[in-house]
Each structure stands twice: as C-alpha cells, then as structure tokens.
N, C-alpha and C positions, 0 to 999 in steps of 0.2 A: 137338732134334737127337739122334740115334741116338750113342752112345760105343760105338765098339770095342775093341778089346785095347788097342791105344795110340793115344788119342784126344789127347792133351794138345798134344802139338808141332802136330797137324792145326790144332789149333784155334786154338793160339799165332798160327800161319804166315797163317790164312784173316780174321786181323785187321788190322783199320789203326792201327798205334802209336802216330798221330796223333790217333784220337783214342778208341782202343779201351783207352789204355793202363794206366788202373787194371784192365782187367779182363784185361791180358794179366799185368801184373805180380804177381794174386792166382793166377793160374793157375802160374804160374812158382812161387812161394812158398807157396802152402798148398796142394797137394797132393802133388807131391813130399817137399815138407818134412815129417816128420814131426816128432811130440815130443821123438824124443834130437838128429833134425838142428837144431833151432829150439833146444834146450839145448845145442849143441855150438856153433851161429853165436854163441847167447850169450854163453858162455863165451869163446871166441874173440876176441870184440870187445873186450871190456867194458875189459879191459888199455889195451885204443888208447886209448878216452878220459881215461883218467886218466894218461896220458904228463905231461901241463904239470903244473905245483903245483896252481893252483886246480882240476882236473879233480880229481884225488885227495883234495884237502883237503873238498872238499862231499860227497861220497862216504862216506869215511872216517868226519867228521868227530868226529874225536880220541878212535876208539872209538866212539864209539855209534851210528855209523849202518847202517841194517838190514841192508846187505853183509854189516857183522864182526857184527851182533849175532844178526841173523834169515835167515843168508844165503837158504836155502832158500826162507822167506816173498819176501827181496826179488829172487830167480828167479820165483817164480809171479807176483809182480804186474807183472815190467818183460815178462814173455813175454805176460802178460796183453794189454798195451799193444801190445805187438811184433803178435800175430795179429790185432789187429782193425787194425791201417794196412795189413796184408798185407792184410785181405780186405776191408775197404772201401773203401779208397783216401782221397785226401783231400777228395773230392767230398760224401764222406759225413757227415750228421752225425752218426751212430756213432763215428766218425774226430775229429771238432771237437770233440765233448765230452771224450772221451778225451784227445785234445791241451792240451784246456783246464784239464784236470785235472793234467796236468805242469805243465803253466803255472803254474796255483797253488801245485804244492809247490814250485817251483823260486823262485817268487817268495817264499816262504816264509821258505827255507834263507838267499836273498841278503841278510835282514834279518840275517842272524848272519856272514855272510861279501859282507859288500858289494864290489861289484866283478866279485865272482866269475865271474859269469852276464853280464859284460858284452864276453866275448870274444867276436866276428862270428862266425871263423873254428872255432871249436871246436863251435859250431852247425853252419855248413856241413859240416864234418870227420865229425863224428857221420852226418849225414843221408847223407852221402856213403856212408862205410861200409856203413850200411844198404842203401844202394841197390846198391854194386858189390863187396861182402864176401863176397859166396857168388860173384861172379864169379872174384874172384882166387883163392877155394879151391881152385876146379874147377881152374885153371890151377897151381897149387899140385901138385897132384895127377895133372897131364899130360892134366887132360880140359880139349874146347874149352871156352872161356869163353859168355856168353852170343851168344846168336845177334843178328842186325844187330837186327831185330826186339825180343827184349826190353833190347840197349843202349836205342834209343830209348823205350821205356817205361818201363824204370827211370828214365833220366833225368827225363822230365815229373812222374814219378808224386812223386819223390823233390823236384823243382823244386815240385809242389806242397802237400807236405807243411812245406818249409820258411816255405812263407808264412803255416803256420798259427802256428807257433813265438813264443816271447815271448824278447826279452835284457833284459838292464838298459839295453843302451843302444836301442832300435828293436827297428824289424823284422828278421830276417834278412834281409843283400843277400849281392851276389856269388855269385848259385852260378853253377855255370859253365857254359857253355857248352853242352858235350855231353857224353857218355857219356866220349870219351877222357879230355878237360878234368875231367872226375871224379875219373878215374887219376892223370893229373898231379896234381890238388890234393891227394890222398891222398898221394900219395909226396912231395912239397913240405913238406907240415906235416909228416907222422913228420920230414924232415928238418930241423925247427927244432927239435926236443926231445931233449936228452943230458942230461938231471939228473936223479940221482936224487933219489926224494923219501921218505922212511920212509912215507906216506901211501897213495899210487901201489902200493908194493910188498907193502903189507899188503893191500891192495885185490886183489890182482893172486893175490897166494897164499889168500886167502878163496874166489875165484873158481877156484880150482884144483880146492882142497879142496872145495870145493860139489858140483862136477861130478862129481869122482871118488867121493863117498860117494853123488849120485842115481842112479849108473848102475852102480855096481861093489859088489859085498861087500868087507867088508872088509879080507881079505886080498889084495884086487885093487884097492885104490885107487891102488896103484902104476902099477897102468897104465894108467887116467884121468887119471892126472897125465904119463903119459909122453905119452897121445893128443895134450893139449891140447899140451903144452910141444912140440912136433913140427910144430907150424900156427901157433907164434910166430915171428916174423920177427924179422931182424937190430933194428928200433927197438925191441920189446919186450924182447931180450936186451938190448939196450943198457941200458934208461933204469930196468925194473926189476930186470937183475939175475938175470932167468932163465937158469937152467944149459939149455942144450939139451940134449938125451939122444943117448946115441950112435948115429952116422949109420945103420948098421942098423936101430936103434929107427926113427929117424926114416923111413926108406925103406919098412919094415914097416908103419908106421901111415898113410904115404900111400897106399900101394899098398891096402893096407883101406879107405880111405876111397873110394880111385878106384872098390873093385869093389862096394860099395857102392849109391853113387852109381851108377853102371852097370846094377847090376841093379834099382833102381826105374826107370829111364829106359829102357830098350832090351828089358829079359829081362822080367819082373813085368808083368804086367796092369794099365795106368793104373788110380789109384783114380779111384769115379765119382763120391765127396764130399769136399771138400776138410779138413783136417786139424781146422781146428776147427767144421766141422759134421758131423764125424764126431763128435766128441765131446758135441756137444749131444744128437745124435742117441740117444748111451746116458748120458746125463744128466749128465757128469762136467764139464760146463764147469770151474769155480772151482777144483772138486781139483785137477784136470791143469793150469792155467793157460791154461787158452785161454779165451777172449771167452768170453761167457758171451750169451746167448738178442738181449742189447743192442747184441751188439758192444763193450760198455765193458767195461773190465777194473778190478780193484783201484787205490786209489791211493795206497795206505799208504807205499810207498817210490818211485814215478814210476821212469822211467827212467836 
C-alpha cells in the first residue's frame, strides 16, 4: 500500500478493531510515539503502580532494586519490554517470550516478598494503564482522546496481553469490559490508595530524576522534573507526596505537550517505519532501548 503525507489515521480508520487490532494498536504506539514520548509515558506511569505498599516495596526493594540502583539500566530494559507488546501484540511470540520473561523475575522477587504478586487487581491496573495512559494525556492536554476505533483496540489488545501475565495467585481475571470500563477501573483503584509509603516515594523521585538527567543538561533538570510533575494527578500528589509546580508551570508544560503531539499528528509527514524499526534499521536496538532484531527486550529488571 502506497503512504502519503499522512497515512497513519487512513489506515487506522480502513481497519476492523475487531480483528485488526493488534495491528491498529502498533500503529497508534510505535510510530507516533517516539523515544522521549515512550520515556515521558514511562515516566509518567511508573508512580501509578507503586501507589499500594507491595507495588513499591518490590520495586524499591530496601534500596537495591535497579530503579534506585541502575535507574537508567532499569528505563532501557522495562521500555525494551514496553516496544515490543506495542509492535507485536499479544498474538505474537516475540510478545510471550518477552512476557514470560517478566514472569520469571516476578516469580523470582515473590520468593523474597511472598504475597506481593498476588494482588488481581494491580495486574489489571497496570495493563489498564498501559492501554488507556496516553489516552488520558491527550485529554490531559485538551486534545481528543482516542478515536472509537483505537478505544476498541486498545481494549482486546490489552484483554490480550493480560492473559499472558502470571500472579501468585492464577491467571489475571476481571478485566473489563470495554474501553470506558477501563477508565472507570483506572479511576476506582487510584481511589483506594491514600498511604503513604517511604518506598513508593523514593521510587517515585528515582523516576523523576531519571527522566530529567536523560533528556535535560544539567542545569535543566529542573525542568524535567517540572514536565513530569505537571502530568501527575491528584492520586499521585496524594499518596507520594508530589509538590505540583505552579499552575503556569503546569499550563505551559501542557500546552507544549499539546503542540507537540499536534505537530506529529496533523503538521509533520507521517513516519513510514515505526519507532522501533527505525532504530534496527541504523543498528541502535539495545542502546536506545527498543526490541531489538527478536522483538525481546532485556530482562535484568522486567517491568
């Protein structure tokens, strides 16, 4: 098929979600998304999950896990992980090995923190995220959220990746529904968590400081930290603890993110390869973080 100037929504729209939809949701996420957006969602999230005790405590764990020790390292491996479910979906076994390989260190860590791994819901939570976190930015930011189209494909995409997943106790159930059922469970769980955890917040500031020394010099990591802190929400201020920055700050960093995001989508010339076969392509898999030739990514620190 021929690509023109902007080819991507064409092609989004000339699909069926039903059952096109890993390959609607790789189009949505790896080419758009470049390398600082796919380390800005990172950043972004990674707070959410460690909201409960055990989310932070495995994480963390008492200092020495590769957040606070190698953060950098455990960015490149968990993005590693992130771009290949983006571009192969859960059909693939690019995608199941990768998975399987969480699985393992996850199964790992539960030997030292038994239980941990045995919450349903912080599975669903996670997976959820993943699937409608760049929805809410966009909305975040005053642009539409996803089209009817990729709601339904995130949805399956994201329903299927959950069945690859391991807890202590089963399989992952309960996921929901649909697309909206997503949003609600998202906003449902941030609202069962109000404690702080010293664990959670060290985690939380690792992931600050990360983002703001991969993107910024040093005399500007101030403003890495002001991007990030600007795209936390009321539960993240809550349960870690984060100072918002002043509402200027905050309206100046969305309004950059809106035109941004803008001018890959409407102004800019769709790319014709997606983020991480652009990068195969000039040999940088592993450096950059992205999948590498396999699809598989590092598994030193898992997700």
């Amino acid at each position: 098929m021929a690509r023109g100037y902007k080819w991507i929504a064409a092609e989004i729209e000339r699909l069926d979600p039903e059952v096109d939809f890993e390959r609607i949701w790789a189009l949505s996420a790896t080419y758009w998304v470049d390398e600082f957006m796919m380390s800005f969602l990172y950043s972004v999230s990674f707070p959410n999950f460690m909201m409960p005790a055990n989310g932070g405590r495995t994480v963390n764990r008492g200092g020495t896990g590769p957040l606070i020790t190698t953060p950098d390292t455990r960015h490149v491996d968990t993005v590693h992980h992130f771009w290949t479910w983006f571009e192969h979906g859960p059909s693939s076994p690019h995608t199941q090995e990768s998975v399987a390989a969480v699985n393992a260190l996850h199964h790992g860590i539960s030997r030292r923190y038994p239980g941990d791994f045995g919450y349903n819901d912080d599975f669903v939570y996670t997976l959820c995220f993943l699937g409608a976190g760049y929805h809410r930015i966009r909305e975040q930011v005053g642009l539409p959220g996803f089209t009817a189209k990729q709601k339904v494909a995130a949805h399956h995409h994201w329903r299927g990746m959950a069945a690859l997943f391991w807890t202590e106790n089963g399989d992952v159930t309960g996921w929901p529904a649909d697309f909206d059922a997503m949003l609600a469970f998202l906003a449902e769980w941030e609202s069962r968590h109000t404690e702080w955890t010293e664990d959670g917040a060290a985690c939380t500031r690792a992931v600050i400081d990360q983002f703001a020394a991969r993107w910024f010099p040093r005399r500007l990591h101030f403003v890495g930290r002001a991007m990030l802190c600007s795209f936390y929400d009321e539960p993240i201020r809550r349960v870690h603890r984060v100072e918002a920055p002043p509402r200027p700050v905050v309206a100046l960093m969305r309004t950059g993110m809106r035109c941004y995001v803008t001018a890959k989508e409407k102004v800019l010339p769709d790319p014709r390869m997606s983020t991480p076969d652009r990068h195969r392509r000039k040999g940088r898999g592993s450096a950059a973080g992205v999948a590498g030739a396999s699809g598989v990514g590092a598994t030193r620190s898992g997700t």
